[in-house]
N, C-alpha and C positions, 0 to 999 in steps of 0.2 A: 602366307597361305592360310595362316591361321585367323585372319581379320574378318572374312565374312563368319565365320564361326561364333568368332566374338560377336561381333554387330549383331548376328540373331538372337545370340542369348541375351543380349541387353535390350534389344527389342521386344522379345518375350518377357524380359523382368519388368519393360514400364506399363505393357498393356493389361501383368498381374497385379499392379498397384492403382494404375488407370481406365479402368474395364473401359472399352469403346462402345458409345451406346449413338440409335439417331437420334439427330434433332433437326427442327426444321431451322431452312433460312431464307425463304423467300421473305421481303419486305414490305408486299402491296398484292393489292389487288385479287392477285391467282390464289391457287389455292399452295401450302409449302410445299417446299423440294427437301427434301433429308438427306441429308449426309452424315457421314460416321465419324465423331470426333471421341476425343478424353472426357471424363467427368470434369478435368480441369480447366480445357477449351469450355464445355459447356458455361462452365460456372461464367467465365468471363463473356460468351455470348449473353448470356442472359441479361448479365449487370448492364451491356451496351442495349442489349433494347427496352430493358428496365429504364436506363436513363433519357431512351428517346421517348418511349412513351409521355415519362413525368415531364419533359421539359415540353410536347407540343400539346400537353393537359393543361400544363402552365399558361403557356404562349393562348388556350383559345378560352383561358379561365374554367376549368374542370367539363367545359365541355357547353358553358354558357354562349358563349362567343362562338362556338366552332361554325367554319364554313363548312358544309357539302362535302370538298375534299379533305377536310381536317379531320371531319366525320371519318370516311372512308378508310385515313389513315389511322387514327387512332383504333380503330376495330380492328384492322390488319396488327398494328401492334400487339392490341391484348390478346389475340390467339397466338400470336407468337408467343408470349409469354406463359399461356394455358399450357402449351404444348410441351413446358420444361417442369409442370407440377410433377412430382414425387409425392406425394403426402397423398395415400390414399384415403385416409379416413380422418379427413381433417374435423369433420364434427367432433370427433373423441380427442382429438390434439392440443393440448394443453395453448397451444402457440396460437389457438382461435380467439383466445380471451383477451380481454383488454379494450386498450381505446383505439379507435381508428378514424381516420379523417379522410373526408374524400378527395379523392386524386380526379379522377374521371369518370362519368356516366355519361349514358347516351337515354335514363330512362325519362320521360315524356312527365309523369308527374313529380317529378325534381327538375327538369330545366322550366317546371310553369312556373318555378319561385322569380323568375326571370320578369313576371307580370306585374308583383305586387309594387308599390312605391315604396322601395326599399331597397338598400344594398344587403344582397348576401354573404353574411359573412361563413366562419366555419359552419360544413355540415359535418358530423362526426356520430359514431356507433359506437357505443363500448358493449361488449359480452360479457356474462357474468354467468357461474353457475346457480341453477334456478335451486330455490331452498325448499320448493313443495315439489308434491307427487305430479303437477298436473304438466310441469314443463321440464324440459333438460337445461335448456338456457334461459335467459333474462336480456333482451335487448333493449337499450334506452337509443333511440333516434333524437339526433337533435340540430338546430339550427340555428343561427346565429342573424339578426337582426337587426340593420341602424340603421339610422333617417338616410334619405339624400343630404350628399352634400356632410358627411360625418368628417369627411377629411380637413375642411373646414373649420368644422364645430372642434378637431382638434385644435389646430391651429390659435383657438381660442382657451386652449386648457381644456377642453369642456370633452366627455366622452358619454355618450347616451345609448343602449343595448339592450335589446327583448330577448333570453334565449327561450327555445320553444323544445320543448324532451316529450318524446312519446315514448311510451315505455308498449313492449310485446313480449309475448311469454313463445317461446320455442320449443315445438316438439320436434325430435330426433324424426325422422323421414327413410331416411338410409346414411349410410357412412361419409355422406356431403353435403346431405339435403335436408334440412327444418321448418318446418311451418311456419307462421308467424299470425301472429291473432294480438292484435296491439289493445290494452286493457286501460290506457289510463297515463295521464301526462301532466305538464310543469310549465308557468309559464314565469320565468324568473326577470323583472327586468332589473337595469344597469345603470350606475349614474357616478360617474367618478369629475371631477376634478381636478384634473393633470396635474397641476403646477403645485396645489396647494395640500395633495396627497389624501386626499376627501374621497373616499369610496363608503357610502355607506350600505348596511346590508338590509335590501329591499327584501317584504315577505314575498317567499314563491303561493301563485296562484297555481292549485291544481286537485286532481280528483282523479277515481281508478271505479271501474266498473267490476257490480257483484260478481264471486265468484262463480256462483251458478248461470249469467250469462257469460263469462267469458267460455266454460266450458260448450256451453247453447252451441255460441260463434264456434268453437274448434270441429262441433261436429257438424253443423251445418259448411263448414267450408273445408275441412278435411288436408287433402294433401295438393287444392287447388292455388292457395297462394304458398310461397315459397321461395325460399332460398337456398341455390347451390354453390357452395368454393367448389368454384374451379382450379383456383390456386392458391399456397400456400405455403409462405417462407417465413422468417423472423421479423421482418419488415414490408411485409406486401402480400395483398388480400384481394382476391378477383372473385367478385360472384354474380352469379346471374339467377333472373327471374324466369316465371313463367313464361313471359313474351323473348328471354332469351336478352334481354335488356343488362347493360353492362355495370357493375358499381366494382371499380378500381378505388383499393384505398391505402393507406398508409399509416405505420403504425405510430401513434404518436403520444405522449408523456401524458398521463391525467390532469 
């Protein structure tokens, strides 16, 4: 008689270790359905739509390739994944800095790199805290660059690579959101020698605009270009733009 007693008390003790919070689970299309799970179900939800995300980011090349329905899907994923952010003030979050690579966008002038005669290689962001009065962060953009046909030129030993760094100065907006006002960039090329271990180090071409125009730009454009994290863990970084345009990214080694 004494067993449902029990059974309560141990169900009260995993949900004071567990707190039950919702999350969503629909997978497409609709909009979520919530249900009440553990911090601990959550965590393992997440990681599984964490890993479908990156793997149909993969499958359509960060979103180069994607079909209409790939589209579809991967934007159903990333608000699943919005919807498990904790980090309310990820601007101030130490876990916003560093390097990051892209996983997936849907925005319009990053799949036009899609045009140039060129394979794209890594696109990648790294954050830094800014060391003047005029920004809170330091964002360098950058791109990665080789001929057609590089997989070939491997094949020959041979490796040839343009990276391209835009650098932007970031003001604080609110507790997720920064401005971005890009001041000044790098155009570094590549030339290695596979086999014979020949990498030499090419000059970077590049140049940064006065400070008194970058200031000009910050207030003539204000808080109309920008960037929000919408989400934020130790290894995965969702933000979006003014058009609401997606950049999935992942954290990866300098």
């Amino acid at each position: 008689k004494m067993f449902p007693v029990v059974a309560a008390l141990a169900t009260l003790s995993v949900v004071a270790f567990f707190p039950l919070r919702r999350y969503p689970v629909q997978l497409r299309h609709n909009d979520p359905v919530y249900i009440t799970m553990s911090d601990t179900d959550a965590s393992l939800s997440l990681k599984a739509v964490t890993a479908d995300l990156r793997d149909l980011a993969r499958k359509s090349d960060r979103g180069f390739r994607a079909s209409q329905d790939q589209l579809v899907q991967l934007r159903a994923l990333t608000k699943q994944v919005e919807a498990y952010n904790t980090e309310e003030a990820p601007v101030d979050s130490s876990q916003l800095l560093g390097r990051w690579s892209l996983t997936f966008t849907d925005a319009a002038d990053v799949l036009s790199l899609k045009i140039l005669p060129a394979e794209v290689g890594e696109i990648a962001q790294t954050l830094e805290v800014a060391r003047t009065p005029e920004a809170e962060l330091v964002a360098f953009n950058s791109v990665e660059l080789q001929p057609l046909g590089s997989a070939y030129l491997s094949a020959f030993g041979l490796r040839t690579a343009s990276s391209y760094t835009i650098r932007g100065k970031c003001k604080k907006l609110s507790a997720s959101r920064v401005s971005l006002v890009f001041d000044g960039g790098t155009l570094q090329p590549e030339f290695q020698l596979l086999k014979q271990g020949f990498e030499p180090k090419l000059p970077a071409i590049g140049g940064e605009l006065p400070l008194p125009v970058v200031q000009a730009l910050q207030g003539v454009i204000g808080d109309r270009v920008f960037l929000d994290t919408t989400f934020l863990d130790e290894d995965l970084r969702v933000a979006r733009g003014p058009g609401q345009e997606i950049w999935v990214l992942s954290r990866t080694m300098s």
